[in-house]
KOLVEX-485785 format. One record per residue (C-alpha): residue number from 1; x, y, z. Coordinates in nm, 4 decimals. Example, Ala and Ser with C-alpha at 12.3 -4.5 7.8 and 13.67 -1.06 7.14 Angstrom:
    n         u         v         w
    1    1.2300   -0.4500    0.7800
    2    1.3670   -0.1060    0.7140
***
This chain:
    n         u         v         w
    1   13.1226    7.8872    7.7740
    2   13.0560    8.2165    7.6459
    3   12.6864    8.2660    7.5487
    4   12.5659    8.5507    7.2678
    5   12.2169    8.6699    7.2137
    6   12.1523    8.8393    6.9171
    7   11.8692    9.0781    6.8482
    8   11.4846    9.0700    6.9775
    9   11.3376    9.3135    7.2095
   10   11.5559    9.3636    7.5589
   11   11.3559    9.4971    7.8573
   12   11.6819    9.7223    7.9149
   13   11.7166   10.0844    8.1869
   14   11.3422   10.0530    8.2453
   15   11.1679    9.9854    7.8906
   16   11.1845    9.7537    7.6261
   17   11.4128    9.8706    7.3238
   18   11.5907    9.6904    6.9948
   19   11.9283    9.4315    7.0859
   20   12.1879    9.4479    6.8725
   21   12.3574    9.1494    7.1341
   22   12.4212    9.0598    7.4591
   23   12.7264    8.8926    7.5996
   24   12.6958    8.6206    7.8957
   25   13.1005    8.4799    8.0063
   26   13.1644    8.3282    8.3443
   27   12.8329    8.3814    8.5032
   28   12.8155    8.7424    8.4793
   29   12.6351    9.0347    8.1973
   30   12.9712    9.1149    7.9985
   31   12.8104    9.3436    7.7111
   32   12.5055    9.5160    7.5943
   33   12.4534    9.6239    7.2815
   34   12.1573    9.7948    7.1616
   35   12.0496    9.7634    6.7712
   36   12.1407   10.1744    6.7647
   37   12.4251   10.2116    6.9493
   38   12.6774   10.0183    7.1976
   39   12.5329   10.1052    7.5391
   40   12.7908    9.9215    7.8172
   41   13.0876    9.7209    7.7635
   42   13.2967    9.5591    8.0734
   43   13.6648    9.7095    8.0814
   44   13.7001    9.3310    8.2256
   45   13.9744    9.1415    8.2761
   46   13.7933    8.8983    8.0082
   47   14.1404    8.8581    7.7757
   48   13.9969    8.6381    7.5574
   49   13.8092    8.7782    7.2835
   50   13.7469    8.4394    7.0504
   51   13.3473    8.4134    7.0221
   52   13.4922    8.0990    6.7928
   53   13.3466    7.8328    7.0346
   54   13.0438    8.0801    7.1936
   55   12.6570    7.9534    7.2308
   56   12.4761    8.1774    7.0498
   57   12.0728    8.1991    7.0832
   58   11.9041    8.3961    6.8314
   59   11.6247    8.6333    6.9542
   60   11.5058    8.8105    6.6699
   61   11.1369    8.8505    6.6903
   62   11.1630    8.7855    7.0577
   63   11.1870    8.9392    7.4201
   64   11.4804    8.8900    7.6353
   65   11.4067    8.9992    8.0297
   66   11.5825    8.9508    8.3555
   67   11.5412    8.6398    8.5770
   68   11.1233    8.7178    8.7681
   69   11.1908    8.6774    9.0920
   70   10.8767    8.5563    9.3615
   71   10.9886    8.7320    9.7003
   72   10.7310    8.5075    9.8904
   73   10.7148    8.1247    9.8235
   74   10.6668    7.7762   10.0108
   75   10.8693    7.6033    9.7349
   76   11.0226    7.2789    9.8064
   77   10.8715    7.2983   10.1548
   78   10.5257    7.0795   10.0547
   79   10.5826    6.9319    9.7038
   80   10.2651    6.9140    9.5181
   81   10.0716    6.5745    9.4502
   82   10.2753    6.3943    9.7643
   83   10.0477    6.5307   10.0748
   84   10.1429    6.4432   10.4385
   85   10.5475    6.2959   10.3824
   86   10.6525    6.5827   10.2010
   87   10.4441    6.9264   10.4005
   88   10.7574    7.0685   10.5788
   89   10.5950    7.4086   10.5639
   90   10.4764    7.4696   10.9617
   91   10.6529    7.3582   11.2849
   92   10.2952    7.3988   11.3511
   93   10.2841    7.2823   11.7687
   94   10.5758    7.4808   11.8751
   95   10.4445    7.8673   11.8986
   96   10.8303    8.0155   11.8733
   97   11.0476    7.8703   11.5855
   98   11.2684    8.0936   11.4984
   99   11.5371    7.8302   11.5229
  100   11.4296    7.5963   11.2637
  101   11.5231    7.7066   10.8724
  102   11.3525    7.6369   10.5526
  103   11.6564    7.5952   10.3519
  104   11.6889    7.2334   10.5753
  105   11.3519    7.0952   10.4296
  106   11.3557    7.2447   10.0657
  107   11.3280    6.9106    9.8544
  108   11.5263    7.0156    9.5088
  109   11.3370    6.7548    9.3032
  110   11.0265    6.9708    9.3126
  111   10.8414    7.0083    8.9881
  112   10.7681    7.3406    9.1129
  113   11.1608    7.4550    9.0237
  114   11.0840    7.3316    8.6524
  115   10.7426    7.5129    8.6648
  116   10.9146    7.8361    8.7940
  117   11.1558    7.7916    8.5125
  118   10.8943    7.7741    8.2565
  119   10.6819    8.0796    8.4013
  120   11.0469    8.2474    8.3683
  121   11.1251    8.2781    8.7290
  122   11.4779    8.2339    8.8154
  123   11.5256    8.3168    9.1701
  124   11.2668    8.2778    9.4723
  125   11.2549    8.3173    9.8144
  126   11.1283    8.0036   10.0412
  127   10.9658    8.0647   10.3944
  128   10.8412    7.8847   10.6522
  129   10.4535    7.8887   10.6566
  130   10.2560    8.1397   10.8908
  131   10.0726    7.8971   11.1768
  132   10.3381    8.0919   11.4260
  133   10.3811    8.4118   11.5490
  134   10.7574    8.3363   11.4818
  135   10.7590    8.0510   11.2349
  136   11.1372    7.9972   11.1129
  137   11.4313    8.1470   10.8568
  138   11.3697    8.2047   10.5325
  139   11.6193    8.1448   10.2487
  140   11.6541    8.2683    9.8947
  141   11.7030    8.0329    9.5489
  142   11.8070    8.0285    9.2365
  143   11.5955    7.7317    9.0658
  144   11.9192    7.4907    8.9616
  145   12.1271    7.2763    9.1291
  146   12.0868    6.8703    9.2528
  147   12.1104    6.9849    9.6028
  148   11.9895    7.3025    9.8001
  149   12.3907    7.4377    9.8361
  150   12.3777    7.4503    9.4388
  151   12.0835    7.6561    9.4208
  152   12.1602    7.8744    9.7005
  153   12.1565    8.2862    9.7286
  154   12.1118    8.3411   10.1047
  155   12.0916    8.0842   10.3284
  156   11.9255    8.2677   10.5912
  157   11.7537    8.5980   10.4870
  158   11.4498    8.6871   10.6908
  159   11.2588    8.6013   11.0224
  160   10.9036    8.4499   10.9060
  161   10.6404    8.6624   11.1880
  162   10.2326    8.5891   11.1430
  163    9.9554    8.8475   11.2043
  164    9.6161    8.7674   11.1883
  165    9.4086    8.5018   11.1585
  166    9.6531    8.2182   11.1092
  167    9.8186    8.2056   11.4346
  168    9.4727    8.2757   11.6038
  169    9.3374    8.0131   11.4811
  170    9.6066    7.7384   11.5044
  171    9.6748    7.8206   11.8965
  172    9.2686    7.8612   11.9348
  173    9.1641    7.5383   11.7713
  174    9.4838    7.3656   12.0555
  175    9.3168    7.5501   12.3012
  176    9.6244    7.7337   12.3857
  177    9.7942    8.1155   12.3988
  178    9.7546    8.3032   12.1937
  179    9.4237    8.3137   12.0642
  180    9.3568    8.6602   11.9664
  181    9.5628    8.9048   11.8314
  182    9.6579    9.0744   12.1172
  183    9.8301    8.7327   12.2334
  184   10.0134    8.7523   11.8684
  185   10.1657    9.0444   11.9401
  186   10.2456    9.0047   12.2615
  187   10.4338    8.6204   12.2666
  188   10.6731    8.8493   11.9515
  189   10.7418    9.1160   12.1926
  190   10.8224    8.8315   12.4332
  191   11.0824    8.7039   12.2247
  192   11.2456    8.9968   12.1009
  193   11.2937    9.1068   12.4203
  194   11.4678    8.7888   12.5237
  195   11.6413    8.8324   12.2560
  196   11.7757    9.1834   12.3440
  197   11.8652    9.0416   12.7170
  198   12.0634    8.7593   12.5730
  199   12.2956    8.9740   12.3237
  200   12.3781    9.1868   12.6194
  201   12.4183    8.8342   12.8692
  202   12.6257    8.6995   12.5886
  203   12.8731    9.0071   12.5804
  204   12.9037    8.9370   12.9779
  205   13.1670    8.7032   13.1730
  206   12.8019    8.4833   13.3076
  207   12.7625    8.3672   12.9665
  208   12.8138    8.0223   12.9333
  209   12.5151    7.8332   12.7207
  210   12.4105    7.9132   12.3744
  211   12.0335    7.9341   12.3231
  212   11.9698    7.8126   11.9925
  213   11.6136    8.0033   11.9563
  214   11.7697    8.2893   12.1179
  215   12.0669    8.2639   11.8603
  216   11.8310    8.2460   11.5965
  217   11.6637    8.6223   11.6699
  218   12.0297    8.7569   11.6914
  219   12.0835    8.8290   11.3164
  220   11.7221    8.9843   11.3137
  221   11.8113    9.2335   11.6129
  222   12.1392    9.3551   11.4240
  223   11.9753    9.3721   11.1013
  224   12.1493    9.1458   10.9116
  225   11.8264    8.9718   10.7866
  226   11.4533    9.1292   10.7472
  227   11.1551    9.0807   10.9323
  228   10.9302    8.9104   10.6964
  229   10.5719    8.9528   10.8611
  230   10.2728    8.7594   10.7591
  231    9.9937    9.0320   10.7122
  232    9.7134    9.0868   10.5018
  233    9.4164    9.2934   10.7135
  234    9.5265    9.6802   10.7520
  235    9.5355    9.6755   11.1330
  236    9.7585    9.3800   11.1424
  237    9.9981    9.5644   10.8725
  238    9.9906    9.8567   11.1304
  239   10.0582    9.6455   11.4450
  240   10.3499    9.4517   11.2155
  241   10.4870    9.7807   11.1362
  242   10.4620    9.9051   11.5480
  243   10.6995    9.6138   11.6665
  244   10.9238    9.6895   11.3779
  245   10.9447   10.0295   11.5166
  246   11.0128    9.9464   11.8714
  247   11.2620    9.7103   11.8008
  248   11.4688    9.8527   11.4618
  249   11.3978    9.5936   11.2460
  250   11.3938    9.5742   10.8846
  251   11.0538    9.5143   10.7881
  252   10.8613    9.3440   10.4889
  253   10.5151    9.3318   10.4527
  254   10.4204    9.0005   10.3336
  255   10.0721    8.9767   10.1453
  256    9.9848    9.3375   10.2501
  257    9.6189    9.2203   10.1143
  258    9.4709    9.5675   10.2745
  259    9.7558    9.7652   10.2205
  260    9.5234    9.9729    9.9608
  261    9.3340   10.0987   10.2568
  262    9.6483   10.2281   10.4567
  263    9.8648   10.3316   10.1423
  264    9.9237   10.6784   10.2089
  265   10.0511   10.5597   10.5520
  266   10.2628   10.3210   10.4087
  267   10.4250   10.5631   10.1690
  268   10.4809   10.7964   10.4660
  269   10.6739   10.4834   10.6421
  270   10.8460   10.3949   10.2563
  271   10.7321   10.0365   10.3593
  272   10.8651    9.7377   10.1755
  273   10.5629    9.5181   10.0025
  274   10.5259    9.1806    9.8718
  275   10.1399    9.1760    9.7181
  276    9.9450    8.8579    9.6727
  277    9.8306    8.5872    9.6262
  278    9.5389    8.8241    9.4260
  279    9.4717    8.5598    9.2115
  280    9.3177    8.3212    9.4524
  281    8.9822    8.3185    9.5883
  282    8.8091    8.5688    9.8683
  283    8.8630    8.2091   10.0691
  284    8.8858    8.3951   10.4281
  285    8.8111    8.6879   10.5676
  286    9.1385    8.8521   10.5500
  287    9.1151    8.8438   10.1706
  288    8.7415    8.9858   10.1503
  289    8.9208    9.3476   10.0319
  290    9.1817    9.1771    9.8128
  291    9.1988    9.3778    9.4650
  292    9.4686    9.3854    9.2255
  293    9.5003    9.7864    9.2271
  294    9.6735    9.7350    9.5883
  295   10.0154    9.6845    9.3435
  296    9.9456   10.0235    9.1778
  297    9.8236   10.1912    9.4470
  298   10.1190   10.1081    9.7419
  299   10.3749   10.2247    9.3944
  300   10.1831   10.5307    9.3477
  301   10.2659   10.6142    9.7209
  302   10.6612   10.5323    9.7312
  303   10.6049   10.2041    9.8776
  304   10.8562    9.9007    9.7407
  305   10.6622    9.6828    9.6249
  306   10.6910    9.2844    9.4350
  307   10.4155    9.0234    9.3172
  308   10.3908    8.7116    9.4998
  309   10.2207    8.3920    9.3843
  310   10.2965    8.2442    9.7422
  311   10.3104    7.8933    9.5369
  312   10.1775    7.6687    9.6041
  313    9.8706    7.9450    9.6624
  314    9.9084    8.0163    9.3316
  315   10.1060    7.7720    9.1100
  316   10.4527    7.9832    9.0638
  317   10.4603    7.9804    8.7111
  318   10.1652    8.2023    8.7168
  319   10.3454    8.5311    8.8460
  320   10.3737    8.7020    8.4651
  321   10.0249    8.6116    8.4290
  322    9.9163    8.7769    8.8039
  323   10.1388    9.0943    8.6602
  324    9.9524    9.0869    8.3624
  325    9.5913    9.1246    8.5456
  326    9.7744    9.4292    8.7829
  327    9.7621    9.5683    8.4225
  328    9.4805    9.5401    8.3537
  329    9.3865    9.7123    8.6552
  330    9.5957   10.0195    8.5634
  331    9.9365    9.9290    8.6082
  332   10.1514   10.0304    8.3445
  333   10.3197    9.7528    8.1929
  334   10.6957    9.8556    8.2429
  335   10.6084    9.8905    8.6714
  336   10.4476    9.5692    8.6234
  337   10.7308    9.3886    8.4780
  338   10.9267    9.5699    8.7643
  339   10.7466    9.4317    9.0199
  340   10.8420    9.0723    8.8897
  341   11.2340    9.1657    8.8237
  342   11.3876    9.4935    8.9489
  343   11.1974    9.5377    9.2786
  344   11.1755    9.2149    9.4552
  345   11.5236    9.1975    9.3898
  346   11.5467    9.5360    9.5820
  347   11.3318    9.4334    9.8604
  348   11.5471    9.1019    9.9176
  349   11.8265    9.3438    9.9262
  350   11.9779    9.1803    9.5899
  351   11.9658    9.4566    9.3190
  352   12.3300    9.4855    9.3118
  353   12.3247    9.1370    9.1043
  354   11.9692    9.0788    9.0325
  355   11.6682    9.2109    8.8977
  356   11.8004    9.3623    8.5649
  357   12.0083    9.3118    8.2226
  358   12.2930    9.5435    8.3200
  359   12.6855    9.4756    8.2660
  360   12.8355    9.3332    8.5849
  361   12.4952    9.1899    8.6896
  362   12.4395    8.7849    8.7290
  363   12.3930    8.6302    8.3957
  364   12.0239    8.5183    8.4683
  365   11.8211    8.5797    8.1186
  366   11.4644    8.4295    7.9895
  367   11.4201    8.4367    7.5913
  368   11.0343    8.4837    7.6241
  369   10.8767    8.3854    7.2282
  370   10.6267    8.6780    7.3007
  371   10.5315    8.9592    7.5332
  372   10.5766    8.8553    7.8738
  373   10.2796    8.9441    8.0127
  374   10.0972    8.7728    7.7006
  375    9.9239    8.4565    7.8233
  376   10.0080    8.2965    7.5339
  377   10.3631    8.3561    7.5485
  378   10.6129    8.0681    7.6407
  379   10.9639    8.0691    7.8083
  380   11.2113    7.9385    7.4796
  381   11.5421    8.0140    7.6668
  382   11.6202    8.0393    8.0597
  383   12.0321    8.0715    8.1701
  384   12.0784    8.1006    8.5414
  385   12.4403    8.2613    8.5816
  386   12.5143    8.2427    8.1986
  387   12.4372    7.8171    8.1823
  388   12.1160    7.7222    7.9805
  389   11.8553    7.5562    8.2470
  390   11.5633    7.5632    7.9701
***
């Protein structure tokens, strides 16, 4: 069914401005029309042009934005108020998972999609937790569906890596390699290296048994997915960044708690950022530089850079409101709303569809009943590829 919205305020080419209408058909952004003047209209093959039968949603007084996207989540993996049965977030005894995929634990019957939905998030990604040095595939969601293939964007879209403390500290406490950084680094190098031997063995006439962790690191080496790395002290971004190098992969800082410190090095490299969670505690020592101007900042120096709430860290429905406080701390509002919309979508390599109200672009809209970034505001209208979810 074809959906109007008429009027409000449309977060439209970077800023909000006046909406005469918008038109949603068969998934997609057919028409914008600004209160002024007609901005876009599909040359389509859309023949029909009876608006008879169409859903219309009246905005006036309102704010209609893209879909927010979180670029870093556990959602689905370890459903909240279940414990033990339902934590599918870390393959936590088996050092090098690269094999083993988040999109085959996500549980769709999360309240966390209905939170995400209310917080006006339509599309996440969903990794594997950070106990390993290489921890699993992450996948990327839309928040609707009964079952996972419903809700699904990329199946497979990034190599989860951990820096730090985590993987320290899991392999320390089991008395077992690695326990320091150095031992990290070292067991990734390890396996990207296999890796590289086995595409060339696999290209031979010896080849004769698939490896299904080797398999796994395949799409990584070619580049067809990213190397999402686990990273919040500045030295760890910086060793992260030093494998990427050595072995051409496409890198994304995840967390990037320090990346304040480093950020003119980082704009150098035009690194790829996803910041947070900022809104939780100095719980570790990793965090004790955390600060909301890292956002601003990273921006300021060319990096890419989205807002995570790394739910359930932060409870997903919470990522306007951790936008709103990178505001507060300088920001200006229209990067801010970017950072939830336009450039995680670039960073997942999705702003060809996502991200922003444009003709041709996936019908994924949130009627907000106030300013976004207003804590007070609510969510009155969510479509996920032009069908009402909320």
């Amino acid at each position: 069914m074809k959906v109007i919205i008429n009027k409000g305020t449309i977060f439209f080419q970077g800023k909000f401005q006046q909406l005469g209408r918008m038109v949603l058909d068969k998934g997609k952004i057919l028409e914008i029309t600004l209160a002024s003047a007609k901005v876009k209209k599909a040359k389509s093959d859309h023949k029909d042009k009876s608006e008879a039968n169409a859903q219309v949603i009246d905005a006036d007084g309102k704010f209609v934005l893209p879909g927010m996207i979180d670029a870093h989540t556990h959602l689905g993996l370890e459903e909240e108020g279940v414990g033990w049965t339902d934590a599918d977030l870390n393959e936590s005894f088996g050092l090098v998972t690269p094999h083993v995929r988040a999109f085959d634990a996500v549980k769709m019957r999360d309240r966390a999609f209905q939170d995400a939905l209310a917080g006006g998030i339509t599309t996440a990604m969903v990794t594997p937790g950070s106990a390993n040095p290489i921890g699993g595939q992450c996948c990327i969601l839309k928040m609707t569906g009964n079952v996972v293939e419903e809700a699904v964007v990329k199946e497979s879209s990034g190599m989860k890596f951990a820096f730090g403390e985590n993987p320290k500290k899991v392999y320390g406490d089991q008395k077992q390699f690695p326990c320091t950084r150095m031992g990290t680094a070292a067991v990734i190098r390890e396996w990207l290296m296999k890796a590289q031997d086995y595409s060339k063995k696999k290209k031979s006439k010896d080849f004769k048994e698939r490896e299904i962790k080797l398999e796994a690191l395949l799409p990584l080496l070619e580049g067809k997915i990213q190397a999402r790395a686990h990273a919040h002290m500045a030295d760890d971004i910086i060793t992260a960044y030093r494998i990427a190098q050595e072995f051409n992969l496409d890198l994304v800082i995840d967390h990037c708690t320090e990346g304040h410190l480093i950020a003119k090095e980082l704009g150098r490299w035009k690194a790829k950022a996803v910041v947070g969670p900022t809104f939780s505690s100095r719980c570790k020592p990793e965090l004790r530089h955390k600060t909301f101007d890292t956002v601003r900042l990273l921006l300021d120096e060319g990096c890419q850079v989205a807002i995570t709430t790394d739910h359930p860290v932060i409870p997903i429905e919470g990522l306007s409101l951790c936008a709103a406080l990178c505001v507060r701390h300088g920001l200006e509002e229209e990067r801010a709303i970017k950072a939830v919309t336009e450039y995680p979508a670039a960073i997942l390599g999705l702003d060809k569809k996502l991200g922003k109200l444009e003709v041709g672009f996936d019908a994924d809209v949130v009627v907000w009943n106030g300013h976004p970034l207003d804590v007070r505001s609510t969510v009155d209208v969510a479509l996920i590829d032009g069908k009402k979810v909320l």
